[in-house]
LOGUKE-615931 format. One record per residue: x, y, z of N, C-alpha, C in turn. Coordinates in steps of 0.001 Angstrom, whole numbers, plus 500000, padded with zeros to 6 digits. Example, Ala and Ser with C-alpha at 12.3 -4.5 7.8 and 13.67 -1.06 7.14 Angstrom:
2
SITE  n.east  n.north    n.up  ca.east  ca.north   ca.up  c.east  c.north    c.up
SITE  513190   494310  507800   512300    495500  507800  513200   496700  507800
SITE  512850   497750  507080   513670    498940  507140  512900   500030  507870
//
This chain:
194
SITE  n.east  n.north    n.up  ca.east  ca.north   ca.up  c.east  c.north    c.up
SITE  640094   006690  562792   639135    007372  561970  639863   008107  560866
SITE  639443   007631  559684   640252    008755  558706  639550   010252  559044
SITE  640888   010972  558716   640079    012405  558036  639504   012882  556529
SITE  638644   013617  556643   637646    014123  555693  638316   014677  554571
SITE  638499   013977  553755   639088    015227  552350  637822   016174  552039
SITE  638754   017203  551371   638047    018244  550970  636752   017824  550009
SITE  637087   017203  549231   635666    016889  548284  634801   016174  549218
SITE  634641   015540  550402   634274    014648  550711  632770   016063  551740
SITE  634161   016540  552408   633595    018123  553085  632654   018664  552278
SITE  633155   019239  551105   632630    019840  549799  630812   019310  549948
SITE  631194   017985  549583   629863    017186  549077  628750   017570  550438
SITE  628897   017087  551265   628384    017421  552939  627514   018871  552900
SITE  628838   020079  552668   628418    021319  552491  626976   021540  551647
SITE  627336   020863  550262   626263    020822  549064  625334   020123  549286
SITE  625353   018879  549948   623914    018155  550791  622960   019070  551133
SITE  623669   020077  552585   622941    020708  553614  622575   022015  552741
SITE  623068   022337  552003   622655    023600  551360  621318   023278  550691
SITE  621657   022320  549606   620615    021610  549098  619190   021446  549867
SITE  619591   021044  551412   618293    020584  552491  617858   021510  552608
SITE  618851   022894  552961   618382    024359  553773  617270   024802  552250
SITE  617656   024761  551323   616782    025794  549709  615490   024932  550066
SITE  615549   023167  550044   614470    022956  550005  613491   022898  551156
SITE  613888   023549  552040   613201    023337  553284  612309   024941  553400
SITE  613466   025725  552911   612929    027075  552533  611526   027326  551732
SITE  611757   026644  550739   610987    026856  549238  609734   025985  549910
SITE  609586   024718  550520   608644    024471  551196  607833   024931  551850
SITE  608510   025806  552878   607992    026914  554239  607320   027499  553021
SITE  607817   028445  552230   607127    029396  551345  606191   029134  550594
SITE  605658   028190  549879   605261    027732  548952  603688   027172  550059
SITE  604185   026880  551118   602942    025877  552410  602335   027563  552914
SITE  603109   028664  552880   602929    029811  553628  602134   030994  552717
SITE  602646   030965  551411   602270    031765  550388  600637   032874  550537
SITE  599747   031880  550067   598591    031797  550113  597954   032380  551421
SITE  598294   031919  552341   598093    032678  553858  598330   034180  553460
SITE  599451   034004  553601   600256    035930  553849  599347   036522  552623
SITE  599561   036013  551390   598368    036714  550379  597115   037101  550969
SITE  596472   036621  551641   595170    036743  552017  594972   037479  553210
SITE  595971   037499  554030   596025    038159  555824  596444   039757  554870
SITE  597439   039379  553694   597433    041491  553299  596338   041569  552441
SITE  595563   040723  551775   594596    041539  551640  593383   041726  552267
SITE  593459   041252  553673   592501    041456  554913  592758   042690  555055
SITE  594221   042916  555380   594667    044069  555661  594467   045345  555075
SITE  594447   044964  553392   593770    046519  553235  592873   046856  552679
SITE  591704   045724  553212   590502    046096  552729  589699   046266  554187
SITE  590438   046232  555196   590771    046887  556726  590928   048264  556628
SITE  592184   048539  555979   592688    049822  555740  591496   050622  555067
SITE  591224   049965  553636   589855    050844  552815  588925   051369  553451
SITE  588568   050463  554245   587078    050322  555286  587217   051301  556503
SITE  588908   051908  557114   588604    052894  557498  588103   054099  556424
SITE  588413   054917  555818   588206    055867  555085  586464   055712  554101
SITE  586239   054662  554062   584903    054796  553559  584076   052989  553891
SITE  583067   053755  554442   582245    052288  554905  581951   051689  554099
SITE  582217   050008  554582   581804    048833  553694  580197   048451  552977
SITE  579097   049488  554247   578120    049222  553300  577674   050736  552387
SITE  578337   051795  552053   578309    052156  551129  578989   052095  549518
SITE  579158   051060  549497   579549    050541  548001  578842   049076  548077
SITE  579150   048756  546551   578591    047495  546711  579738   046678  545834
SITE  580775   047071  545332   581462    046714  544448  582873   045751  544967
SITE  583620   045111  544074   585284    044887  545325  585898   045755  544858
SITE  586124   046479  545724   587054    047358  545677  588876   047401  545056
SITE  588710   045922  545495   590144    045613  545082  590203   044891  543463
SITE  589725   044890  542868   589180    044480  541839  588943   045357  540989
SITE  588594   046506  541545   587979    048159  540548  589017   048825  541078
SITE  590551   048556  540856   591648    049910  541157  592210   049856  539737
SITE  592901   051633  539746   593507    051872  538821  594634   052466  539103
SITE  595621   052797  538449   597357    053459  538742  597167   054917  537557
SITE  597102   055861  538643   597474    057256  537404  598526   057406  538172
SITE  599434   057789  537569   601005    058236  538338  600410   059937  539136
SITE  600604   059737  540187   601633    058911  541133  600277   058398  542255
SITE  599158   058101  541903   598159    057357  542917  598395   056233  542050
SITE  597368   055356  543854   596727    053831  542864  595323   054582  543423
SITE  594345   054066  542877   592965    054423  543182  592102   053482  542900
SITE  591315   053315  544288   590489    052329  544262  589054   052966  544109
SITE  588114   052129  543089   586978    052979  542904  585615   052174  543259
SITE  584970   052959  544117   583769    052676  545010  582174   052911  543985
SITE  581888   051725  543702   580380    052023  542861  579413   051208  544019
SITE  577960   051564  543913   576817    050921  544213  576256   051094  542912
SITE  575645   050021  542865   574442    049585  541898  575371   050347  540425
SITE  576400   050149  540293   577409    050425  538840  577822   051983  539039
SITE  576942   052536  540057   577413    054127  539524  578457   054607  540651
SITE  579440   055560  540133   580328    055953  540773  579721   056404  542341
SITE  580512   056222  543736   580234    056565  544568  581507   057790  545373
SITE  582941   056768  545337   583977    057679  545696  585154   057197  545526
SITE  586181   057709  545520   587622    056869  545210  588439   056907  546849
SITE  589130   055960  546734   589910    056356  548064  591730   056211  546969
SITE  592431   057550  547642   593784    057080  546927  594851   057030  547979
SITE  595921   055951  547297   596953    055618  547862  598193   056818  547467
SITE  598209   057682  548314   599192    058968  548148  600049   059376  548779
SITE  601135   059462  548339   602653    059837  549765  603179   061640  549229
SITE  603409   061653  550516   604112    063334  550451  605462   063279  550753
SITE  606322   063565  550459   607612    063159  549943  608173   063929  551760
SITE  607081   065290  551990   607328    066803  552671  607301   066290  554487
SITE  607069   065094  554381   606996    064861  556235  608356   065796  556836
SITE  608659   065859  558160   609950    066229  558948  610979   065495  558491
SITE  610478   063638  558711   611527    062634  558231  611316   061461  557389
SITE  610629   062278  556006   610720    061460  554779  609102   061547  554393
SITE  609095   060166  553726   607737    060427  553106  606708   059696  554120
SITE  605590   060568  553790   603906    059876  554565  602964   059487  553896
SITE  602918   058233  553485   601747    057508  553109  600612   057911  553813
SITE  599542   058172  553221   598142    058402  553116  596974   057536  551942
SITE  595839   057135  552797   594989    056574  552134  593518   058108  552384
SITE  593572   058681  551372   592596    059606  551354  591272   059400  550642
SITE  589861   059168  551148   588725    058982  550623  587930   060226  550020
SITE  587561   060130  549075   586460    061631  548486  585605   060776  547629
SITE  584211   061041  548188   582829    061131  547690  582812   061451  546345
SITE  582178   061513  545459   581714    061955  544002  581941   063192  544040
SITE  580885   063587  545065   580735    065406  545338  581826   066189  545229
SITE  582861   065472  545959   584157    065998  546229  584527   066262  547478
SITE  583348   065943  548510   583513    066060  549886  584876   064543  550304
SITE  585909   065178  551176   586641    064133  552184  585957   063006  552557
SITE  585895   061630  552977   585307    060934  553768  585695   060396  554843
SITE  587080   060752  554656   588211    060324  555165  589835   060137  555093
SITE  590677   060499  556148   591958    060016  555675  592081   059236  556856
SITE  593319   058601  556243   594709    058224  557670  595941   057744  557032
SITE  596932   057804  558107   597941    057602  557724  598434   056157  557554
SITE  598754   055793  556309   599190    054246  556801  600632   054251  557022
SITE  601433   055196  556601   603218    054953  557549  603906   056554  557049
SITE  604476   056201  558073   605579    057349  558240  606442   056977  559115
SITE  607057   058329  559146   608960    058030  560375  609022   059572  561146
SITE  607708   059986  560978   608013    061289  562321  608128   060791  563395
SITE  608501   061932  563984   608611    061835  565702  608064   061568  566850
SITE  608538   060407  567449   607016    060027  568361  606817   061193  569552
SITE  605853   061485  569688   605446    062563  570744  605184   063863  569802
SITE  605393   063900  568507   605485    065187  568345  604654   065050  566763
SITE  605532   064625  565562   604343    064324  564417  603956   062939  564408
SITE  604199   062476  565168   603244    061077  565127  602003   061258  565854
SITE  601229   062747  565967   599664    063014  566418  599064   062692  565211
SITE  599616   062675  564010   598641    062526  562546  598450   060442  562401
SITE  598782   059853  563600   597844    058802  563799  596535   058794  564121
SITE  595729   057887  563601   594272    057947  564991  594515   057478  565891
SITE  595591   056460  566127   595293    056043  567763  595804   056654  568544
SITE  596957   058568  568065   597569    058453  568835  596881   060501  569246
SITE  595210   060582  568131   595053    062273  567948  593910   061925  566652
SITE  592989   062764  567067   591865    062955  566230  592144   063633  565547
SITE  593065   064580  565035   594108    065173  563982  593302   064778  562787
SITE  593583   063986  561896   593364    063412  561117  591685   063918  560772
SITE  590385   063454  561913   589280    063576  561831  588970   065122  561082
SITE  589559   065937  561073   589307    066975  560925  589508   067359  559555
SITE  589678   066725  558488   589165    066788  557508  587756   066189  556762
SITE  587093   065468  557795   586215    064560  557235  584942   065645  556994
SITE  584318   065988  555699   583415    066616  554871  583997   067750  554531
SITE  585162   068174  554390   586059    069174  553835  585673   068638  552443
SITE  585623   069758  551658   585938    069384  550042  586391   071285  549374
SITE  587170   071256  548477   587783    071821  547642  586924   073458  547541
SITE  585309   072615  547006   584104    073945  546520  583897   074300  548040
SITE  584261   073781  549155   583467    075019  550665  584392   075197  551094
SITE  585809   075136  550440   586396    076551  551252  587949   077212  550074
SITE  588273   078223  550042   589081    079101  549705  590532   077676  549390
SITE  591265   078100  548562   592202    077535  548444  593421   078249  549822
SITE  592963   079360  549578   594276    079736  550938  593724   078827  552066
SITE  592157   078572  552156   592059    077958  553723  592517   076868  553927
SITE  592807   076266  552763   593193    074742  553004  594757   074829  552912
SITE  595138   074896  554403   596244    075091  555085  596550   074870  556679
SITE  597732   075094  557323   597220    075196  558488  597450   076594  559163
SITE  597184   076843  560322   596473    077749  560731  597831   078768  560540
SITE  599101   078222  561330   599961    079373  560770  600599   079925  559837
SITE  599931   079329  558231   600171    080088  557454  598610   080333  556826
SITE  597880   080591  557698   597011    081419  557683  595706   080903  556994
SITE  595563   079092  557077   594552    078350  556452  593624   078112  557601
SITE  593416   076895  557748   591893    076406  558681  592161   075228  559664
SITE  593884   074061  559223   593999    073459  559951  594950   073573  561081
SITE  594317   072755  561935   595728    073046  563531  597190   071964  563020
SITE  597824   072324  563677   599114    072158  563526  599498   071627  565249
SITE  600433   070762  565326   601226    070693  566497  601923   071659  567002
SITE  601586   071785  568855   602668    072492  568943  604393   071663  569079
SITE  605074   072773  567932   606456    072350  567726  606517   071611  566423
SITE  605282   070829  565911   605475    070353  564575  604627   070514  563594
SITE  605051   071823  562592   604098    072261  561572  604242   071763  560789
SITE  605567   071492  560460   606077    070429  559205  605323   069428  558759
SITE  604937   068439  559710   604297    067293  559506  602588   067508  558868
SITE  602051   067849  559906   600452    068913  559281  600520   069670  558329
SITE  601150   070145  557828   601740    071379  556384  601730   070091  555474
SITE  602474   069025  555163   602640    067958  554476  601488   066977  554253
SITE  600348   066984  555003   599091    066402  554964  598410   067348  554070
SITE  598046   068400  555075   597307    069294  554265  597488   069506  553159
SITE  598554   069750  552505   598599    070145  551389  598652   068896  550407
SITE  598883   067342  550814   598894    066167  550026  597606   066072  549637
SITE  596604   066161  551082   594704    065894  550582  594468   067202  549373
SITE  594949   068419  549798   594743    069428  548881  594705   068856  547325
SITE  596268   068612  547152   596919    068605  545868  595751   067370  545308
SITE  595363   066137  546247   594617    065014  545703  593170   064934  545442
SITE  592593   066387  546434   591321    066858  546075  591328   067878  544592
SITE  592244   068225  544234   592487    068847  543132  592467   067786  541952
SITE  593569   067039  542366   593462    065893  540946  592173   064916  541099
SITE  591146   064974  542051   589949    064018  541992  589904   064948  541085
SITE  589455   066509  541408   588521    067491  540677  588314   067430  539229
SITE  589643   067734  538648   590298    067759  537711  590474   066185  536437
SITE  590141   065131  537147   590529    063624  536588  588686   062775  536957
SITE  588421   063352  537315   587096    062554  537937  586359   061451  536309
SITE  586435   061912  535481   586255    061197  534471  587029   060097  533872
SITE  588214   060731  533595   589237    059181  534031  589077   058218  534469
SITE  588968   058682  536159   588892    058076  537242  587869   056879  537465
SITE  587035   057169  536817   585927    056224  536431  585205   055617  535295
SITE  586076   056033  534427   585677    055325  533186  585886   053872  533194
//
């Protein structure tokens, strides 16, 4: 049997590389379209917690806009504004930032939050899940005009929400994200829906 010269090797190498890209680009290209569609199952899953599907009539994903630093998706029936839900992170978690999808009504009432990710601590700020603490529930019909700006806090610095015991950090960093975002609905609401 002869042995293999190097170019001969070479060529072999460049075959299979060649096979591996196109076998890749195949998978992807056959797969694409799927994964597109399973994430946007996903967060019109996500939307649909924070504000129900039959109060709008609009796509939601279709009517978003980007003001730095939200994206905001905007909820009409029959053309007229109903509520925005925004995509908002707090930089302030224990360990890093916490994505939040926060819903508010026209009025300015909450409709809803939750968390879609973070890296707190399991057992301790990972209660600001729903599956893991009704935490969360306890903003739902909060808005800006029924209560005091000091109240919208948590309880040990002398606002309205509970806090973990052992982790204030994490609840301090919510509260004050819906705050800051019930402020900029307040404040942008015309924008927001033009």
């Amino acid at each position: 049997m002869k042995p293999s010269s190097p170019a001969n090797a070479a060529l072999h190498i460049g075959l299979f590389s060649f096979m591996i890209v196109g076998l890749v680009t195949l998978v992807f290209h056959a797969t694409k379209d799927k994964i597109a569609n399973n994430e946007r199952q996903t967060l019109i899953s996500s939307l649909q917690t924070v504000l129900p599907q039959d109060s709008y009539d609009n796509d939601l994903l279709n009517d978003v806009i980007k003001i730095q630093p939200y994206t905001i998706y905007r909820a009409r029936k029959t053309n007229q504004p109903i509520a925005a839900i925004f995509i908002s992170t707090t930089p302030h978690g224990y360990n890093g930032d916490i994505r939040l999808l926060i819903g508010i009504n026209i009025d300015g009432k909450i409709t809803a939050i939750r968390v879609l990710k973070h890296k707190e601590t399991p057992g301790l700020g990972d209660k600001i899940e729903i599956k893991k603490s009704d935490w969360v529930l306890g903003f739902k019909h909060k808005s800006l005009s029924d209560m005091s700006s000091a109240q919208w806090a948590v309880k040990q610095d002398g606002g309205s929400f509970d806090q973990f015991t052992g982790a204030t950090i994490t609840p301090r960093a919510i509260v004050n994200e819906v705050k800051k975002t019930g402020l900029f609905f307040q404040q942008n609401q015309q924008v927001i829906f033009q």
